[in-house]
N, C-alpha and C positions, 0 to 999 in steps of 0.2 A: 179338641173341641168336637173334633167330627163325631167320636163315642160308637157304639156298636148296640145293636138291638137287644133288648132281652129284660134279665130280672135287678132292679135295683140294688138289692144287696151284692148283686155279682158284677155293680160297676155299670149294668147296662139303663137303657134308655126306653123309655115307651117308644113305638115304632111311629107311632105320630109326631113325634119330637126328631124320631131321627130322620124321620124322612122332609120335616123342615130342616135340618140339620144339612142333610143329601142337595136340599132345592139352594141353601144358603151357600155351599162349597162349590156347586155348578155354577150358578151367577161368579163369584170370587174367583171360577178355574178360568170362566170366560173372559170376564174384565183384563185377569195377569197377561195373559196367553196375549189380547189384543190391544195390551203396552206395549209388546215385543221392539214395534216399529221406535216408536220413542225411545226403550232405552239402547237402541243400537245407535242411535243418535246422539245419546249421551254420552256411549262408550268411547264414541268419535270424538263426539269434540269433549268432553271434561279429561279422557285419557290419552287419546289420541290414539284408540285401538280401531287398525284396519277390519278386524275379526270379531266376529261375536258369536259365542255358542248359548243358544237358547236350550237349555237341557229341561224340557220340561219331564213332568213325572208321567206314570204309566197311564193311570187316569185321561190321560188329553182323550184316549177315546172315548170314553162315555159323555163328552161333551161336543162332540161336532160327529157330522155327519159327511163321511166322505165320499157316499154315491151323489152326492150334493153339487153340481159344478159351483155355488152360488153358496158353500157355507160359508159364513162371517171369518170363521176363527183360521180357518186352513186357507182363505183367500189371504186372509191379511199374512199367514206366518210366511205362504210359499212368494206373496208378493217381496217379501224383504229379508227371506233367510232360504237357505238347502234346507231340506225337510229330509233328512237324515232320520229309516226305521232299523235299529241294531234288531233282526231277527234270532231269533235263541233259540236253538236245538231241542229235542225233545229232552232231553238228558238237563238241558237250562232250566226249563219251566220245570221237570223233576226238581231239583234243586230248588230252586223260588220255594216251590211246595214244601217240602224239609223246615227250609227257615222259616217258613210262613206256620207252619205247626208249632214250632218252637217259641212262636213270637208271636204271637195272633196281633195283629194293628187294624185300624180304622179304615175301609176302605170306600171308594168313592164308586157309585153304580149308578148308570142308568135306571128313571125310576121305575120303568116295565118291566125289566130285569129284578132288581130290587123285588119289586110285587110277585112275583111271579116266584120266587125263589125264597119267599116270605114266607106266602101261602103252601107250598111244596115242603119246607121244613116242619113248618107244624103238623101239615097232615099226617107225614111219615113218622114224626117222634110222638103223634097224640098228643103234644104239648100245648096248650094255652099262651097268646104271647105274651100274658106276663110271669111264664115261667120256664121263657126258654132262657137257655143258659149261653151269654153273648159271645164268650172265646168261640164257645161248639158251633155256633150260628156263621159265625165268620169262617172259623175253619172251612166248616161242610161247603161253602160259598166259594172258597177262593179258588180250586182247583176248577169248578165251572166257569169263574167268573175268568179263570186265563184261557180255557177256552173262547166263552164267548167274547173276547178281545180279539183271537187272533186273525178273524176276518177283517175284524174294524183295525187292525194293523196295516192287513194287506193294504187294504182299500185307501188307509193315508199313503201307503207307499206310493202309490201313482198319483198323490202330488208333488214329492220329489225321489228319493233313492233310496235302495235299501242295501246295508252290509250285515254279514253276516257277527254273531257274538264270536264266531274265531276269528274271524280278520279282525277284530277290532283290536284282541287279546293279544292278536301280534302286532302292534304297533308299540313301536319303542319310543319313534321319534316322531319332532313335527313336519321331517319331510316323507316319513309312512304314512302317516296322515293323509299329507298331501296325494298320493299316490293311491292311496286307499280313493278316497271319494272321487278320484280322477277315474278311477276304474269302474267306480259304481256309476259316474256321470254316464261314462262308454257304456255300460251294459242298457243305460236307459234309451240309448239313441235307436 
């Protein structure tokens, strides 16, 4: 639904559509994200599960603000979950990149970002935007837009903890697990 900017016949969307498309995925990221507390209460009592992982997607940054002591979405997850950030290697987001060319998908942006990276495409290709070509749009975007993520990572990281993508990859069991975020608790102290 979310769809990619560009030329109709190439699948894409007029940028006015996608950017109510972008405003309509941020309201639906916020609302999910600040169910959390509810369905951890479900898990409780309908399964009788002590534990909950709230595995939200990459995107959670472009929708809160974590130089914010007072944002809505990160007060309510770190009020009722660990806020666990897996950071990933240079060598990770390389990768990400690979698959993300191979498979161009629909992604979620800040709308200043978004703008800005609108306007910066078309200038450099001379293109009109109803004739940029949506995979290439996305493409060119995604290796920036892991950039400008990876401050808005840090910055959630100190509401709860961060492990690294190799400790994670070593974990076998649920008592590495344990052991894992027990370390990452310690390094927060």
């Amino acid at each position: 639904y979310l769809g990619k900017p560009g030329r109709a016949d190439k699948g894409g969307l007029s940028i006015e559509e996608y950017r109510r498309r972008q405003a309509q995925h941020h309201r639906a990221e916020v609302e999910a994200l600040l169910d959390t507390p509810y369905f951890i209460e479900r898990a409780r009592h309908i399964y009788g599960y002590d534990h909950f992982v709230c595995d939200s997607g990459g995107s959670i940054c472009e929708v809160v603000d974590p130089a914010d002591p007072n944002d809505p979405v990160l007060s309510c997850l770190s009020q009722s979950a660990l806020m666990v950030w897996i950071e990933g290697s240079d060598a990770h987001t390389d990768e990400l990149i690979k698959r993300f060319d191979r498979s161009p998908k629909p992604m979620c942006y800040q709308a200043s970002f978004l703008d800005a990276k609108w306007e910066a495409y078309l200038a450099q290709n001379g293109v009109a935007a109803d004739d940029v070509d949506p995979d290439n749009f996305v493409r060119w975007t995604y290796a920036q837009a892991m950039a400008h993520r990876q401050p808005l990572y840090r910055g959630m990281a100190k509401w709860g903890v961060k492990v690294t993508a190799d400790e994670v990859a070593a974990v076998k069991t649920p008592d590495q697990f344990d052991v894992m975020i027990a370390n990452a608790l310690e390094r927060n102290t």
